[in-house]
ChimeraX commands (.cxc) that place a marker at each C-alpha (Angstrom):
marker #1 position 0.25,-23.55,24.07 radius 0.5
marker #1 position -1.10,-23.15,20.25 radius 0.5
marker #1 position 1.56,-22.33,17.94 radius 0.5
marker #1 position 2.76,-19.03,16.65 radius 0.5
marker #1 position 2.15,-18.34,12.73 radius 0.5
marker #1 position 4.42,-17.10,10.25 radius 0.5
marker #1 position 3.81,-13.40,9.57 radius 0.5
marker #1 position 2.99,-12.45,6.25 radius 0.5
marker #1 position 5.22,-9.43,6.58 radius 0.5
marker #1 position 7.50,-8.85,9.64 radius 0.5
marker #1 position 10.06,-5.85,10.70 radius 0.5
marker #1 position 12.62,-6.59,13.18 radius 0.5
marker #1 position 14.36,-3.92,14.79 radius 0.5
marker #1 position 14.11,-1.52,11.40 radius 0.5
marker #1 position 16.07,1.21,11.81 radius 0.5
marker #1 position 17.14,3.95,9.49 radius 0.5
marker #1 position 19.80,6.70,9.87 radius 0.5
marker #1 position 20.08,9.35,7.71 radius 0.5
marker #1 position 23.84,11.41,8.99 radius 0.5
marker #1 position 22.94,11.61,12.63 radius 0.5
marker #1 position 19.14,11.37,12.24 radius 0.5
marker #1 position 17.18,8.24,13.29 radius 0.5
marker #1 position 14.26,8.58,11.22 radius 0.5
marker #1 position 12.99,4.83,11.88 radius 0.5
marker #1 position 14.27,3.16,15.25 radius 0.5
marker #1 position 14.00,-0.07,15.30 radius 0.5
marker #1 position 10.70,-0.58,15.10 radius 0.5
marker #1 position 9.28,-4.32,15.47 radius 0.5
marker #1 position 6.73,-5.90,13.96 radius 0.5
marker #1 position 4.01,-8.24,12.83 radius 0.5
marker #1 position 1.72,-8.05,10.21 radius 0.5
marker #1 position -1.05,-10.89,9.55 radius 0.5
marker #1 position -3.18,-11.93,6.70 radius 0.5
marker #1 position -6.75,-10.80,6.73 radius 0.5
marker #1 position -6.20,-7.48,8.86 radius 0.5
marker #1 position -5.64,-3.59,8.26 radius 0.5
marker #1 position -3.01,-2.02,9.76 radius 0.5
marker #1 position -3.65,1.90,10.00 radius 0.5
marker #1 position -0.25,3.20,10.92 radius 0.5
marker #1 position -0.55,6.86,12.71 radius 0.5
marker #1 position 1.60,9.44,13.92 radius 0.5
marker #1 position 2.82,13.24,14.13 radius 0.5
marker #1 position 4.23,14.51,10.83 radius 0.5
marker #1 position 7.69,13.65,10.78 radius 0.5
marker #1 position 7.18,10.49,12.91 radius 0.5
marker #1 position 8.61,8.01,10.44 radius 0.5
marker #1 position 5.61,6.41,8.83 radius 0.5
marker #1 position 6.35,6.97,4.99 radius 0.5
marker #1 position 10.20,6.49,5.88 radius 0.5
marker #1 position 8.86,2.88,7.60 radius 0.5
marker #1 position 6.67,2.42,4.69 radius 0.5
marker #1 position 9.91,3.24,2.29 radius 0.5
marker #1 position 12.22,0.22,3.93 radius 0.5
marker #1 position 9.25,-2.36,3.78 radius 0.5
marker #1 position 8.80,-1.85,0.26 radius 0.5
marker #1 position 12.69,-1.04,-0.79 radius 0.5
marker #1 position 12.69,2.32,-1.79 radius 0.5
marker #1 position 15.33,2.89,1.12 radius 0.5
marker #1 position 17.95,0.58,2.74 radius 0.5
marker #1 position 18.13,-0.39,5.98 radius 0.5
marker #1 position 21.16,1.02,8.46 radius 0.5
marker #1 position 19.87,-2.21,10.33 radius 0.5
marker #1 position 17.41,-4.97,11.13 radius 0.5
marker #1 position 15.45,-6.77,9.05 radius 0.5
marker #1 position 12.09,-6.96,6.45 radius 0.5
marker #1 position 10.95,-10.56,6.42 radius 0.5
marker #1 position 8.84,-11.26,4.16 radius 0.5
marker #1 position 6.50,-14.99,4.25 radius 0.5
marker #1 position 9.35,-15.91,6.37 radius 0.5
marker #1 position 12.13,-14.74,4.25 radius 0.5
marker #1 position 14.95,-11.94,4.68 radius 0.5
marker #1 position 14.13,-9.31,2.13 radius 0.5
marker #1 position 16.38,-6.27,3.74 radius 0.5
marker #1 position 18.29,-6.18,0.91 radius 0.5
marker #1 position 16.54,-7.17,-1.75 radius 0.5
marker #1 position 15.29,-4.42,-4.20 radius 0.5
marker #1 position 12.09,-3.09,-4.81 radius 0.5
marker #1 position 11.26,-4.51,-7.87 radius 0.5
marker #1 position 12.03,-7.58,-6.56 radius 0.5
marker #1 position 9.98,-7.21,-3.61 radius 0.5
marker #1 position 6.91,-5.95,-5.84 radius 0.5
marker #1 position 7.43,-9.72,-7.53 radius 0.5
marker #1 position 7.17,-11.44,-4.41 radius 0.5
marker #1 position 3.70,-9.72,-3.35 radius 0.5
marker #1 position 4.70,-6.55,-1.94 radius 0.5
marker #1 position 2.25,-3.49,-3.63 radius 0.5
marker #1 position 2.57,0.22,-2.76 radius 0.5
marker #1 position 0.56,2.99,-3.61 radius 0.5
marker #1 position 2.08,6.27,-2.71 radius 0.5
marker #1 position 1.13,9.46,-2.02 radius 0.5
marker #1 position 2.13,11.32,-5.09 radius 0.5
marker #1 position 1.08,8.73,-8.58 radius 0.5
marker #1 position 3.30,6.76,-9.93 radius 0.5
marker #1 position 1.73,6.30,-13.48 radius 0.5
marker #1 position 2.88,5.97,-16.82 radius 0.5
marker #1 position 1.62,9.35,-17.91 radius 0.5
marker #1 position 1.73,9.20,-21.38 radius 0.5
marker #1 position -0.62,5.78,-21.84 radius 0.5
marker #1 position -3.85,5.79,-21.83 radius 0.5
marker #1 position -5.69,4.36,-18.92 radius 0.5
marker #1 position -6.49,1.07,-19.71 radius 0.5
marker #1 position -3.41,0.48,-20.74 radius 0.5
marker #1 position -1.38,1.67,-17.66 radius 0.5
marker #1 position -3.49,-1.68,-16.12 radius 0.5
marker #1 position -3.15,-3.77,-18.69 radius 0.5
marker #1 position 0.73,-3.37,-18.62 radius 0.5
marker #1 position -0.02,-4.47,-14.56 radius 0.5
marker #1 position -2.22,-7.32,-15.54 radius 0.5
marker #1 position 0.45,-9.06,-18.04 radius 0.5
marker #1 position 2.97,-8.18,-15.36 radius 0.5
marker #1 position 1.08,-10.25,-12.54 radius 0.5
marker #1 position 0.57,-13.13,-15.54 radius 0.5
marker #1 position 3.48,-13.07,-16.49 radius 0.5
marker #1 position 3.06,-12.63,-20.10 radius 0.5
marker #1 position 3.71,-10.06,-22.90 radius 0.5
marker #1 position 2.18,-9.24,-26.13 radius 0.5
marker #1 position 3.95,-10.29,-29.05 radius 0.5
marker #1 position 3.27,-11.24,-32.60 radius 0.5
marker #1 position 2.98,-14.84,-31.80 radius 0.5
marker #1 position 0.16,-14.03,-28.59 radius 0.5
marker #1 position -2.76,-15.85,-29.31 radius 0.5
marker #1 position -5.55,-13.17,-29.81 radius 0.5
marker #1 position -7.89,-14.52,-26.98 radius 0.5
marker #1 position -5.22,-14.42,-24.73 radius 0.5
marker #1 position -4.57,-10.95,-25.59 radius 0.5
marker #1 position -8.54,-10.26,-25.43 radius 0.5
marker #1 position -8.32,-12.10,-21.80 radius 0.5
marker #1 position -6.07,-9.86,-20.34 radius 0.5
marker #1 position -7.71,-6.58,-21.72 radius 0.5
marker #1 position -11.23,-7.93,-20.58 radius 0.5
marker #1 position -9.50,-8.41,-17.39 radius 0.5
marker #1 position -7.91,-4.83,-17.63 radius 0.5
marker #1 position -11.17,-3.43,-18.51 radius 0.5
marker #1 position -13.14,-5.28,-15.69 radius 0.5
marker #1 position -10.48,-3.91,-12.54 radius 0.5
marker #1 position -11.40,-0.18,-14.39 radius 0.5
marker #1 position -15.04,-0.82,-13.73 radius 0.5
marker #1 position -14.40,-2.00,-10.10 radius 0.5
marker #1 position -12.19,1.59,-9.68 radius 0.5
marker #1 position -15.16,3.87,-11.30 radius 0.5
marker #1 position -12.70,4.52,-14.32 radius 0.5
marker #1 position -14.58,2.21,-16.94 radius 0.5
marker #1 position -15.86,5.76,-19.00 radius 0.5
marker #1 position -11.95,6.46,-18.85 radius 0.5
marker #1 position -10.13,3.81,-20.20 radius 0.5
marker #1 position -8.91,5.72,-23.29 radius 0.5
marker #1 position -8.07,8.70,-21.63 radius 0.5
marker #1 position -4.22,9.72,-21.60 radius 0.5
marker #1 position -2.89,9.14,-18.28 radius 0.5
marker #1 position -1.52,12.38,-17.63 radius 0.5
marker #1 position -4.90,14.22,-18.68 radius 0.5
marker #1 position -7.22,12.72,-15.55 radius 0.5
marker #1 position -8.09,15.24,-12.77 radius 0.5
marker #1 position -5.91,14.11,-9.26 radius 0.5
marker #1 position -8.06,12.07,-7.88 radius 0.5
marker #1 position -8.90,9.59,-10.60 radius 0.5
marker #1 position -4.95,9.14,-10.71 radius 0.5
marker #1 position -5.35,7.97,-7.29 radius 0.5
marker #1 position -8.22,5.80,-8.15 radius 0.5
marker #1 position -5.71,4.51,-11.97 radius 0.5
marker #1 position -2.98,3.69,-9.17 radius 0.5
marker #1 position -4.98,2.07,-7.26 radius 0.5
marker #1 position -6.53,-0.06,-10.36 radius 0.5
marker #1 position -2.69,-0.89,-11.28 radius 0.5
marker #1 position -1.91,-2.11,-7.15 radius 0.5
marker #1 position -5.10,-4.69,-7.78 radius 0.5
marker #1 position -3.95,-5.47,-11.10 radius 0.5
marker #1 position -0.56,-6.59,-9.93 radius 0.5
marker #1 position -2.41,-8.91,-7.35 radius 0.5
marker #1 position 0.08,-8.62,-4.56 radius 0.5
marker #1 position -0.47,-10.23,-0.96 radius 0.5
marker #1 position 0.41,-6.97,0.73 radius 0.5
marker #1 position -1.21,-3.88,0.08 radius 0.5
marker #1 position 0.61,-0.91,0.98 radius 0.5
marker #1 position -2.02,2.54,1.11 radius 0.5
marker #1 position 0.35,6.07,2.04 radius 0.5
marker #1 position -2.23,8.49,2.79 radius 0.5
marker #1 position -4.91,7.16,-0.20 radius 0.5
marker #1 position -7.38,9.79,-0.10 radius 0.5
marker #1 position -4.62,12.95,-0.16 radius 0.5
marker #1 position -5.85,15.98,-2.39 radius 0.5
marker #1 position -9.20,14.10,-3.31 radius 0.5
marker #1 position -12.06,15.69,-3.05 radius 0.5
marker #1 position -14.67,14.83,-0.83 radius 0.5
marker #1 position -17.07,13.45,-3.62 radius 0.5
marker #1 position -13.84,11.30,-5.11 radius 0.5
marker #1 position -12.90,9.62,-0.97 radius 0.5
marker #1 position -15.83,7.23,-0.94 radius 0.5
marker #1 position -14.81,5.52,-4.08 radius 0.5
marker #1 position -11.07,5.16,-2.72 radius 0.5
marker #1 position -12.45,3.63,0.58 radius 0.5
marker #1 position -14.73,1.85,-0.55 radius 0.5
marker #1 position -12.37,-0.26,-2.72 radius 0.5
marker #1 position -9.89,-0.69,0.15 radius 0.5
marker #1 position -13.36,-2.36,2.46 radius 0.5
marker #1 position -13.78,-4.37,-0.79 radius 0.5
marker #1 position -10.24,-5.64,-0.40 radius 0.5
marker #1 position -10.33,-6.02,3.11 radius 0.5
marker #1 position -12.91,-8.63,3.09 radius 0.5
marker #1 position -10.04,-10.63,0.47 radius 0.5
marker #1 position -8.86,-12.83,3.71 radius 0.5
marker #1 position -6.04,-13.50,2.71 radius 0.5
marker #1 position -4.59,-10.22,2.02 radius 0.5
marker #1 position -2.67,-8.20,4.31 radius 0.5
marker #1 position -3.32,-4.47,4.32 radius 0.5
marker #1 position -1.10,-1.45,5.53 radius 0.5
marker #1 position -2.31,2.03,5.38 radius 0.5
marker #1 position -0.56,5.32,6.41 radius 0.5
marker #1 position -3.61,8.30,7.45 radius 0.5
marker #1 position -3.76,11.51,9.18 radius 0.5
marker #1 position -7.71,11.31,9.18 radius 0.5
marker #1 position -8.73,9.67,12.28 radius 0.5
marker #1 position -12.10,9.06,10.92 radius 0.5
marker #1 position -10.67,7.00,7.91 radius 0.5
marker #1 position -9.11,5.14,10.38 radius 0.5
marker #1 position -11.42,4.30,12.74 radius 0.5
marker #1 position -13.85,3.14,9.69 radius 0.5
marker #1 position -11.45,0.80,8.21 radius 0.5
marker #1 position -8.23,-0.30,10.50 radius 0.5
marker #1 position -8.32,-3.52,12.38 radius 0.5
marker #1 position -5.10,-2.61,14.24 radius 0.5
marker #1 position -3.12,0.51,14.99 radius 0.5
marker #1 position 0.68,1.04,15.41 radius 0.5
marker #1 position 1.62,4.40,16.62 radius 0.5
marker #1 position 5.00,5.69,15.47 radius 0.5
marker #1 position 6.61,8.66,17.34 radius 0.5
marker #1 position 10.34,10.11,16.54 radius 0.5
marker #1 position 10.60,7.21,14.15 radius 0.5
marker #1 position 10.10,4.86,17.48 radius 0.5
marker #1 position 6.66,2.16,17.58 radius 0.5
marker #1 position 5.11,3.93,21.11 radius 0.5
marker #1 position 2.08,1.72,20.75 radius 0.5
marker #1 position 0.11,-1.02,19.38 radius 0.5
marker #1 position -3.17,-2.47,19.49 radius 0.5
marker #1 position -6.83,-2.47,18.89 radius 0.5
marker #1 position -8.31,1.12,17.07 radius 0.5
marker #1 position -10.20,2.27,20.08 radius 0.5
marker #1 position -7.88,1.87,23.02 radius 0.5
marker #1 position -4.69,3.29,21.12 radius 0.5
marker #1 position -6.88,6.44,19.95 radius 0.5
marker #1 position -7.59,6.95,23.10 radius 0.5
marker #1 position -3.73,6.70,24.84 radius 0.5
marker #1 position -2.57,10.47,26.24 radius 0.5
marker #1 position -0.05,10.12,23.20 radius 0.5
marker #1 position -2.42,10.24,20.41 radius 0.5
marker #1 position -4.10,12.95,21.96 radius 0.5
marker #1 position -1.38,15.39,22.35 radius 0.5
marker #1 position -1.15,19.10,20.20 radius 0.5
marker #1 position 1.21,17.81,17.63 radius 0.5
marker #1 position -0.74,15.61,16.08 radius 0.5
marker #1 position -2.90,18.64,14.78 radius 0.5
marker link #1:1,2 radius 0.2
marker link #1:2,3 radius 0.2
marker link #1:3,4 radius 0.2
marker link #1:4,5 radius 0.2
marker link #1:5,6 radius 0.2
marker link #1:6,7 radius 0.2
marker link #1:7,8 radius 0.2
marker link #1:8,9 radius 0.2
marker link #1:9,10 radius 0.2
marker link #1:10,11 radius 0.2
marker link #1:11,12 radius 0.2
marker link #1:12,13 radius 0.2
marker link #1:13,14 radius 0.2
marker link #1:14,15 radius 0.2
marker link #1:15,16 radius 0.2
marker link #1:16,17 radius 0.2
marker link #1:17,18 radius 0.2
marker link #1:18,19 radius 0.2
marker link #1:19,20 radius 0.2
marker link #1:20,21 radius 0.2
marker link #1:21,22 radius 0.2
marker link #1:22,23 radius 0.2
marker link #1:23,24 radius 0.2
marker link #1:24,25 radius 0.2
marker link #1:25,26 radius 0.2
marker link #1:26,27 radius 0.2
marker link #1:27,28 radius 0.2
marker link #1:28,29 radius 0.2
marker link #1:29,30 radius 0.2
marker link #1:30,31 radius 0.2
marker link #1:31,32 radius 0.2
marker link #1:32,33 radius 0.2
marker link #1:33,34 radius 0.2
marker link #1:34,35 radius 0.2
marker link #1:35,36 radius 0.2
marker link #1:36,37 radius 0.2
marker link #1:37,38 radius 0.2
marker link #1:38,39 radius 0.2
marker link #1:39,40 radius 0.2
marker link #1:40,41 radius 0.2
marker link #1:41,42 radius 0.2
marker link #1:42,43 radius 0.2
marker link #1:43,44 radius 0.2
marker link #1:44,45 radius 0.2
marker link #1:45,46 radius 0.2
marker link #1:46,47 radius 0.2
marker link #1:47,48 radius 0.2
marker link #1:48,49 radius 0.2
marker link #1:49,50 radius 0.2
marker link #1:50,51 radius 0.2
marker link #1:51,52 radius 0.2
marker link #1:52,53 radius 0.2
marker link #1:53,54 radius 0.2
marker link #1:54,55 radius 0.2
marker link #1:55,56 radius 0.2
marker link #1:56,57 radius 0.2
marker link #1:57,58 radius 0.2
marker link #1:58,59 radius 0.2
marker link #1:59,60 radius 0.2
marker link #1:60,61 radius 0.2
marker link #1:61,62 radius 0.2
marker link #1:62,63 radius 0.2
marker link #1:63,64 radius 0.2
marker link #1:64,65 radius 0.2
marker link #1:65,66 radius 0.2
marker link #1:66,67 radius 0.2
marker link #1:67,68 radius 0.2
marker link #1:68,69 radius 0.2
marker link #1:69,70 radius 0.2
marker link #1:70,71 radius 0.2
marker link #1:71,72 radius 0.2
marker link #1:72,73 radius 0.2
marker link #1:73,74 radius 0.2
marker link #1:74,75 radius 0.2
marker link #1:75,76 radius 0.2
marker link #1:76,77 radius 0.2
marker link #1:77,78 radius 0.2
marker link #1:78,79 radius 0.2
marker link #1:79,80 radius 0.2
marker link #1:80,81 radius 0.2
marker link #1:81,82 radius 0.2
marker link #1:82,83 radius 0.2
marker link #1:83,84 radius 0.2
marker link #1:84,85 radius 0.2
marker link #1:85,86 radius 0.2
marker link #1:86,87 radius 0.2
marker link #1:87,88 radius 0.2
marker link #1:88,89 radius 0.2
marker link #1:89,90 radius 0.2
marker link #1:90,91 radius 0.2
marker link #1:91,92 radius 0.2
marker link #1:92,93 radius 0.2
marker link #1:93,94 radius 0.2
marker link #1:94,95 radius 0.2
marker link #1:95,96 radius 0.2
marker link #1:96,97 radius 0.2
marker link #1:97,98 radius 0.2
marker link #1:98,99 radius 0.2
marker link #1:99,100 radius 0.2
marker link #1:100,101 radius 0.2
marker link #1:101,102 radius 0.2
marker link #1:102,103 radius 0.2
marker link #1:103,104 radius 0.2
marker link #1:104,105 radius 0.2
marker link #1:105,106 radius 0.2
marker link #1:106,107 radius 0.2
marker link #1:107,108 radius 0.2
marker link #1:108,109 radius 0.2
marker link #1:109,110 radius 0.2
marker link #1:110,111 radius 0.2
marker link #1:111,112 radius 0.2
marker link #1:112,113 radius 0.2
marker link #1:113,114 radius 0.2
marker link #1:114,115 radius 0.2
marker link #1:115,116 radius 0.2
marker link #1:116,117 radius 0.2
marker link #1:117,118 radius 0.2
marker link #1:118,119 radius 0.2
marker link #1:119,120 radius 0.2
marker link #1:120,121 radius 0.2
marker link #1:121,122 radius 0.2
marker link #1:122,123 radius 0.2
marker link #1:123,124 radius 0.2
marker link #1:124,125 radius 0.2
marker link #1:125,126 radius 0.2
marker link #1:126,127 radius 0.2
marker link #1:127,128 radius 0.2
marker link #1:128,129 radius 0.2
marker link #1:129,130 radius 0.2
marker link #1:130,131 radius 0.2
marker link #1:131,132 radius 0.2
marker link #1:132,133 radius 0.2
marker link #1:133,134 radius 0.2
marker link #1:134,135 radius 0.2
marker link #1:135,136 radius 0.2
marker link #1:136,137 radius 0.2
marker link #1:137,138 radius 0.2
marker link #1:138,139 radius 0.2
marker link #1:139,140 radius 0.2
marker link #1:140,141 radius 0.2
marker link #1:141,142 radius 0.2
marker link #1:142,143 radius 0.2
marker link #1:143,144 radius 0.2
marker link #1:144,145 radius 0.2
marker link #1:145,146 radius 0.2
marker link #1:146,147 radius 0.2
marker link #1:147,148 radius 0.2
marker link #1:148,149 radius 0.2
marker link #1:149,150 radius 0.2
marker link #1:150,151 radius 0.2
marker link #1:151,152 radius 0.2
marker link #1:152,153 radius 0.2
marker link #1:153,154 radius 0.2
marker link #1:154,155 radius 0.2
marker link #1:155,156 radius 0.2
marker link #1:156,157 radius 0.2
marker link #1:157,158 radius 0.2
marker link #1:158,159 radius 0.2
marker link #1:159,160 radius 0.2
marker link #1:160,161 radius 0.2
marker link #1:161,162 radius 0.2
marker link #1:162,163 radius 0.2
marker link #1:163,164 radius 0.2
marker link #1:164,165 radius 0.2
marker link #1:165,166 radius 0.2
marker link #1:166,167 radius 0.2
marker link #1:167,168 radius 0.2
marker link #1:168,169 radius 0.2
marker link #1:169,170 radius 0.2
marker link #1:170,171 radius 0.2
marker link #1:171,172 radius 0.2
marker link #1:172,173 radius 0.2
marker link #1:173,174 radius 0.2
marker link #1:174,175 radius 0.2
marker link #1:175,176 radius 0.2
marker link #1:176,177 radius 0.2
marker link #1:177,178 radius 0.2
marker link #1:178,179 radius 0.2
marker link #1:179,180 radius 0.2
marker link #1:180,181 radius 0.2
marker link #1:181,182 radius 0.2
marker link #1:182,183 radius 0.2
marker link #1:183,184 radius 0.2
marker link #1:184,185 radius 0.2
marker link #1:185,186 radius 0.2
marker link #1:186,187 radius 0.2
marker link #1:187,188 radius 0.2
marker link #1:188,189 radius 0.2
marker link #1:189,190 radius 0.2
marker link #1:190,191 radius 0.2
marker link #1:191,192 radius 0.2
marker link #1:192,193 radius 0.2
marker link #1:193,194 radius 0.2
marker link #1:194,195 radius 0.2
marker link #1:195,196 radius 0.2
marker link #1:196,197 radius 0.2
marker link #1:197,198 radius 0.2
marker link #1:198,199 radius 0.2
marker link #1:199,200 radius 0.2
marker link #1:200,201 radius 0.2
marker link #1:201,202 radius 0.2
marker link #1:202,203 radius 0.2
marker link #1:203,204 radius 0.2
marker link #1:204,205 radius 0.2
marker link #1:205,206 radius 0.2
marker link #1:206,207 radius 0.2
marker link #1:207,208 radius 0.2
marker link #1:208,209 radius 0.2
marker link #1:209,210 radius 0.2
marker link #1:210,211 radius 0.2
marker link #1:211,212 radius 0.2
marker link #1:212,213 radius 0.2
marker link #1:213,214 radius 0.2
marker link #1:214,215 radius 0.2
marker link #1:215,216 radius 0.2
marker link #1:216,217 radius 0.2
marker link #1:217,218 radius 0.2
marker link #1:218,219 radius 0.2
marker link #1:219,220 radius 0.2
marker link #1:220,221 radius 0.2
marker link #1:221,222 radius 0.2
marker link #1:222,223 radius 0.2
marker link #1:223,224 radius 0.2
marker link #1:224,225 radius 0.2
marker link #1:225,226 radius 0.2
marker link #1:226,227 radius 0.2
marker link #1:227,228 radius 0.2
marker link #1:228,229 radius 0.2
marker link #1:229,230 radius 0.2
marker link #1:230,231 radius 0.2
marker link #1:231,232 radius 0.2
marker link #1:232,233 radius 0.2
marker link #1:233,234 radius 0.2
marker link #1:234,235 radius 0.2
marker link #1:235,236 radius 0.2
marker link #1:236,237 radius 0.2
marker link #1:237,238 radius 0.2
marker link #1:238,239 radius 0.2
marker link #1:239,240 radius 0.2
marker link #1:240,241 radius 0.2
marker link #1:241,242 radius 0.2
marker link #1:242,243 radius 0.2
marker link #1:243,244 radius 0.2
marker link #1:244,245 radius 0.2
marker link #1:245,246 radius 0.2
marker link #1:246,247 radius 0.2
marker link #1:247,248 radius 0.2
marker link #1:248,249 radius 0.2
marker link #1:249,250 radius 0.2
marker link #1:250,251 radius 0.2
view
């Protein structure tokens, strides 16, 4: 019998109570380097409250986050962002009064661990804004690098958030509802950059979507999540088609 593998990222029983509300109940489970997950569901099923206890922004009323192994329940989020947790949310989480380029370049030090200072050699400095510069390109922002944050239409906020989540390089890259209030000419970019990052094997992926068709282009997997319960699990095709998924509410 071949051995099982350490998850990259694993949930045991998560569960999450707010009074006598269980918004997540103790859900379980796996996630693997090299795959997508698309996590689906009704609104008010749980999935950005799931995605909130993997990454820290909430505490657990029980269970565990394990993380390469390692209990991270309680550990906060910053701290979980250092050990190769990313998240990209649904509303931006910028610094709005930078410009562009440097919201990134604040992400790229971060990830090498390095500040600017008087005593920063200048080609190191010119390394990391090259490097900056270079993840803008890849995001279709290069023409915007010296615009104020806080000034760019929605959707290339979603696109600067989503240069700052490569920037950080984390191992796990954590999508809530990515293409949200973009327009239909701005999706392709933010999907297109996700298959780029897909095809990084050794990256894990999670994504949160209401539009089946997003999903069914990109996941790998899909966990179903129903009154903050996991109701199912598996390959894109057979879960889409389960009575479940099918059902009015999910509208």
């Amino acid at each position: 019998m071949a051995a099982v593998t350490e998850a990259v990222l694993e949930t045991r029983d998560l569960t999450i109570r707010f009074g006598g509300h269980v918004a997540v109940d103790r859900v379980s489970c796996r996630f693997e380097p090299g795959t997508l997950t698309a996590i689906v569901g009704p609104n008010g099923a749980g999935k950005t409250t799931y995605f909130n206890l993997i990454s820290g922004q909430l505490r657990a009323s029980a269970g565990e986050v394990r993380l390469f192994g390692r209990d991270v329940t309680r550990l906060a989020a910053p701290v979980r962002t250092r050990r190769g947790i990313g998240r990209a949310f649904q509303l931006t989480n910028l610094f709005p009064n930078l410009t562009v380029i440097e919201n990134v370049r604040l992400a790229v030090q971060a990830a090498a661990g390095v500040w600017f200072d008087l005593m920063t050699p200048w080609p190191r400095r010119r390394a990391l804004i090259d490097k900056a510069q270079a993840i803008l390109e890849r995001v279709a922002l290069g023409r915007r690098a010296e615009a104020i944050a806080a000034a760019l239409p929605h959707g290339d906020q979603r696109k600067l958030e989503v240069a700052i989540l490569i920037a950080l390089e984390p191992a796990i890259f954590m999508f809530d509802e990515p293409t949200a209030g973009m327009s239909v000419d701005e999706v392709p970019v933010i999907l297109d950059l996700i298959r780029d990052l897909k095809r990084e094997t050794d990256k894990t992926i999670l994504l949160v979507e209401h539009k089946m068709d997003v999903v069914r282009s990109l996941a790998d997997r899909l966990i179903v999540l129903h009154n903050g319960a996991l109701v199912a699990e598996g390959a894109p095709a057979e879960v889409i088609a389960l009575p479940i998924v099918q059902e009015p509410i999910w509208g």
